[in-house]
Each structure stands twice: as C-alpha cells, then as structure tokens.
N, C-alpha and C positions, 0 to 999 in steps of 0.2 A: 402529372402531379397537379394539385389542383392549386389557383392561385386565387387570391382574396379580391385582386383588382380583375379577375376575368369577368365579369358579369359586367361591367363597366366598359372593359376595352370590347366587349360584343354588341354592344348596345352602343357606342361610340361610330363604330364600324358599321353598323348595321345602318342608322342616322343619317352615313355619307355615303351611303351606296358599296362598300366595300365588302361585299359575299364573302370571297376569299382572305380575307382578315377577319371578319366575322369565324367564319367557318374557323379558322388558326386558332383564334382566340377562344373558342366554344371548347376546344379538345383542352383547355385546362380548368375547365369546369366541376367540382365535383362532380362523386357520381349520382348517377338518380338514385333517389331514397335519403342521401346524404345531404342534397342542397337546399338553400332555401328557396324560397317564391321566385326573389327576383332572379337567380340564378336557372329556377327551372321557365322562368317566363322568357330570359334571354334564349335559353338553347331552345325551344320553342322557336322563338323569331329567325335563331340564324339557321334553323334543320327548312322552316317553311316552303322554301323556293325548291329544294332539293330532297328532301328526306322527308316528304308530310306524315307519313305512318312515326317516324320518331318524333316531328313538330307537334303532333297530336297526344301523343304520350305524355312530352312534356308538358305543353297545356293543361292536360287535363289535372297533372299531381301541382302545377304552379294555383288550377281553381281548387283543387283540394285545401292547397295552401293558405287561399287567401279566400275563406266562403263569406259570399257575401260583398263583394268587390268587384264594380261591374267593369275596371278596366281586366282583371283578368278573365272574364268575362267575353273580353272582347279577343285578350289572344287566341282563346278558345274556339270562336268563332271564326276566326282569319285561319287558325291551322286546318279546322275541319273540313273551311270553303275551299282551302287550298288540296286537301284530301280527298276532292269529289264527292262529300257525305254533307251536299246542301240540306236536308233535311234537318239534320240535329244543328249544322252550319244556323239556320234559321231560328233554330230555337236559343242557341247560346246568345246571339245578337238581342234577339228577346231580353232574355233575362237581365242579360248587360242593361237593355233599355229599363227595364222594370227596377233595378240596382240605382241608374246614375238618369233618370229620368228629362235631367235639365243639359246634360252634356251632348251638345252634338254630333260629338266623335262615336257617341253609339250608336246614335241616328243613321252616323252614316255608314258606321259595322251591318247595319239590320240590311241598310239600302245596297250593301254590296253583295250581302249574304241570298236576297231576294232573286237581283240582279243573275247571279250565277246558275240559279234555281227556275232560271227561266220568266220567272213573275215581273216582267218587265214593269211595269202598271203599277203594282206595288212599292217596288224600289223607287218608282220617280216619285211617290208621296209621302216616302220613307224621305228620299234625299229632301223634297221640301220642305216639310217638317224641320226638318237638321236646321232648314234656311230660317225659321220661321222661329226658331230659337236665338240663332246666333246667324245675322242676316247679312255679316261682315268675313264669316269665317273663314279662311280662304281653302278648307279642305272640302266645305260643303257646296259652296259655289265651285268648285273644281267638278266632283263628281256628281250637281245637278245638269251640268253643263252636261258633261259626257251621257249620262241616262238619257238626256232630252235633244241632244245634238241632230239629230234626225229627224226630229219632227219638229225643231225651231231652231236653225242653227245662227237665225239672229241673235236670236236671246241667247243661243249658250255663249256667242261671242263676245256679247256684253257683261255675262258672269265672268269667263276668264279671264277679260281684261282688267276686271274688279277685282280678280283673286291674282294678279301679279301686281297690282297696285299695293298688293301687302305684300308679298313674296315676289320681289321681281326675277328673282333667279330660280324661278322652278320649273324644270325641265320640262316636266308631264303638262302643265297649263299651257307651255309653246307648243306641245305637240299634239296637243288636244286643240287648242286655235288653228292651229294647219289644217286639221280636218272640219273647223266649221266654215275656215275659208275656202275650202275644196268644193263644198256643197253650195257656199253660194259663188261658186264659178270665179272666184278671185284669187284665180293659179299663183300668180305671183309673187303675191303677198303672203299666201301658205307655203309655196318653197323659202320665202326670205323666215319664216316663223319656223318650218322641219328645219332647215340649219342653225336658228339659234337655238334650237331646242338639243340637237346633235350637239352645238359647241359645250352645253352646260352639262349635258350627259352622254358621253358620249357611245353608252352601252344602246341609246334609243336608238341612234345612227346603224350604228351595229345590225340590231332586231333587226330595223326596216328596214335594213338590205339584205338580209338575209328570208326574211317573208317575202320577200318578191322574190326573192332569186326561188326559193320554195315555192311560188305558186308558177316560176316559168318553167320551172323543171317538172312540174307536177302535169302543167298544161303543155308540154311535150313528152313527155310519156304518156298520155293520156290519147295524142292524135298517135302514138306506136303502137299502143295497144287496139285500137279503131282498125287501125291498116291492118293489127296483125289477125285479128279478130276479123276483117271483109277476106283478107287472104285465105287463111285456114279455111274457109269456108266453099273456098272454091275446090280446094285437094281432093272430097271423094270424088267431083265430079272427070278428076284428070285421073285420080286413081282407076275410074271403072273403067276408060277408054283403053289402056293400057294391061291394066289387070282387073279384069271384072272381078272373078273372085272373092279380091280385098277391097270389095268396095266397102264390106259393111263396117268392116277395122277400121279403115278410114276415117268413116262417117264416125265411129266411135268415138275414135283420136281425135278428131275435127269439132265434139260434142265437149270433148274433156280439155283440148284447149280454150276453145272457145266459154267455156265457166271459171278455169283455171287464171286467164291472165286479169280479167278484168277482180279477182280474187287480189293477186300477188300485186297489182296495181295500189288497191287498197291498204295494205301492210305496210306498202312501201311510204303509202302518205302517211297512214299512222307515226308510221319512226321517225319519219321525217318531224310531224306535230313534235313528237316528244323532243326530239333533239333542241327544237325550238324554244320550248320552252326551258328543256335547260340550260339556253344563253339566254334568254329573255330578261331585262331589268328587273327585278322585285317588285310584287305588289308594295303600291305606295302605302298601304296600309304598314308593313313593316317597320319603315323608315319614319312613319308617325308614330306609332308605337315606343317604337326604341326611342325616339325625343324626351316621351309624356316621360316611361319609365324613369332616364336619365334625371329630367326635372324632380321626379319622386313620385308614387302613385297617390293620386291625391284622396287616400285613406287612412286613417287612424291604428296607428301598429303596426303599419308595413312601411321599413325602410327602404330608402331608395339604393342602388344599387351600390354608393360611396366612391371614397375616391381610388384610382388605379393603383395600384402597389408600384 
C-alpha cells in the first residue's frame, strides 16, 4: 500500500546509510506510472546498489518527470554508472552539467561517470573543475582526492583533510586518508585513520575485511589451481608407462583439464566480485543525493519529498 511519507523515510534512510530501511520503505512507494518524480527519484536511489536494471527504470520515468532538471539528471546518471552502461552513464552527467552549469555536484556526477568509463584523465579535470567552482566543497575535494591519490598522494591528503574540516564525521574521507597515508609509507597513522573510518561506518570495516579475505582466498586457489594444472600434466606420461594404449585419452583429459580449471577458477572470482559488491557500502553519490532531494530539488515546480506520514 502506498504511503504519502514513503519517499521521505527512503530518502531519510538512504542519507544515513541504511539500505535495508531504504529497501523496507521503497516497497510502499506507489507504483511506477502512478508516482511522482520524487517518489520515482527515491526508488531509483534505494534499487541502485542492488536492483540497477529497476534503479535505471526509475531514473529514467523520475527525468521524464522532471525535463529539464539537472539533479535528475544526475540520478540518472549514478543508476546508469551503477548499471555498467558508462556510455549513456556519461552522457546523462553531461546533460546534468549543461542543465545546472554552476553546481559542482554535477561536476562531480560527470567526474564519476568518466572515472568508471575508464577515462581516468578526464574525470581528474571533471573533479577540478567541480574544485574550481566551489573550492571548499567537501564532496569535491573528497573525490579529486581519490581520482588523484596515486599520482600526488600529498596533495590528496591535504584535500581530505580540508574536506573533514567541514565534515568531520565522514566515513569515506578517513578511509580515503588511510590510503594516501599507505602510499606515503605512514602505516601508522592510516591504521589509526581505517579504524576511525570503520568506527563511523562501520559497513567500510566490513567491505575491507571481507576484500582481503577475497583476494587470500582467491590467491589460494589460485597456487591450487597451478599445482593442479603442473600435476595433470604429468598423468599421460604415467598413464603410457602402465598403459600405453590410453595414452592419448589421457593426454586428452590432461588438455581438457588443464583449460577447464583455470576457466572455473575465473567464475569462482567472478561470484566472489559480485557477492562483494553486494555487501559493499553504497556509492557515496546516493547518500548525497537523497540529502539534496530531502533539502528540496533546487527547481521550480518540483516539490520536495514532504514531511513522513
């Protein structure tokens, strides 16, 4: 049944990290065709992590909704990125920029949409740009930080420390700080930075234990497959001493495991990725979104989401 205050409590949810309250609260949404913008921009945001083929649906009837409006614009953009469809991902950030030219928050839709599209290059002058608008923002110094963390992880560190000086409690800038203090060899102080970043969210903690435990289990089945792949490979030549005959079976079997494991090796990392990402925290893109939404989309004729029933 649909309720009046749902588009609120998902967008609420969504704000404080809370998927599975999100997700609760999305299933009293009207239904597609029946809702308005912000109700189809909310179920959008809480399908995104999980559901991108429906985050994408919705998106696209929330921009039908609202033409001409570069925050939805930008949902549009985050569902598609989130869909593996960087191309059109690329273009919708566009548009958003060509809609809301002075907001950074688009800047930095285009600079993530890039980023995932591989155009590494382009996203860092996407995220500058953002900087070079609003040179205090603390979502754009976050993600020039991360685009650039590799090739000056001075400077990303001096950004994040700039963007928790406006946001001191933001999970993703501690935990983006631990990796600029990784690279410059300052262990210490990036374990004391991954635990405060785990204290404030504690899904980050989670991921990161769980991507390493995925890459040891990946990097032991990996020397199994090696062993079992040098093994197999000896069998025709023990098969022909004993039975000449089957040697060539053998070598057959020996051909067909030997393409087979290192195959079902690959599957296995696949599932593994996917599983991961569906524990993974949400792109921070969501939880910015569902804010703006909540504050109101700062457009002419579109109401904000209202109060909770």
């Amino acid at each position: 049944m649909a309720d009046a205050g749902a588009a609120a409590a998902v967008l609420e949810a969504l704000a404080a990290g809370d998927l599975a309250g999100a997700d609760a609260a999305a299933g009293r949404l009207p239904p597609a065709g029946r809702a308005g913008v912000i109700e189809e921009a909310a179920r959008a945001l809480a399908a995104v992590a999980r559901r991108p083929r429906e985050a994408v649906r919705a998106a696209d009837a929330a921009a039908a909704l609202a033409r001409g409006e570069g925050w939805a614009q930008r949902v549009r953009a985050l569902a598609l990125r989130e869909a593996g469809r960087g191309g059109e991902a690329i273009g919708a950030a566009e548009a958003a920029l060509r809609l809301a030219p002075e907001d950074p928050g688009a800047r930095c839709s285009l600079a993530r949409a890039l980023a995932a599209a591989g155009r590494l290059e382009a996203a860092r002058a996407a995220a500058e740009a953002a900087l070079a608008v609003a040179p205090d923002d603390p979502v754009a110094l976050r993600l020039a930080a991360a685009l650039g963390l590799h090739l000056d992880p001075v400077r990303a560190e001096a950004r994040l420390r700039e963007s928790l000086r406006a946001e001191p409690r933001s999970a993703e800038a501690r935990a983006l700080l631990a990796r600029a203090l990784v690279r410059q060899g300052r262990v210490a102080e990036a374990e004391a930075a991954s635990r405060a970043a785990a204290e404030r969210d504690p899904a980050l903690g989670r991921a990161e234990a769980l991507r390493r435990g995925a890459i040891l289990r990946f990097l032991q089945l990996g020397l199994g497959v090696f062993l079992a792949v040098v093994a197999v490979g000896f069998v025709p030549a023990l098969v022909a001493r004993r039975w000449p005959a089957a040697q060539a079976h053998a070598t057959t079997l020996a051909l067909a495991a030997a393409a087979i494991l290192p195959v079902a090796l690959l599957v296995h990392a696949a599932a593994g990725l996917r599983r991961l990402r569906a524990l993974a925290p949400p792109d921070p893109e969501v939880a910015e979104l569902a804010r703006a939404l909540l504050a109101g989309p700062a457009s002419p004729g579109v109401a904000g989401p209202g109060p909770r029933a």
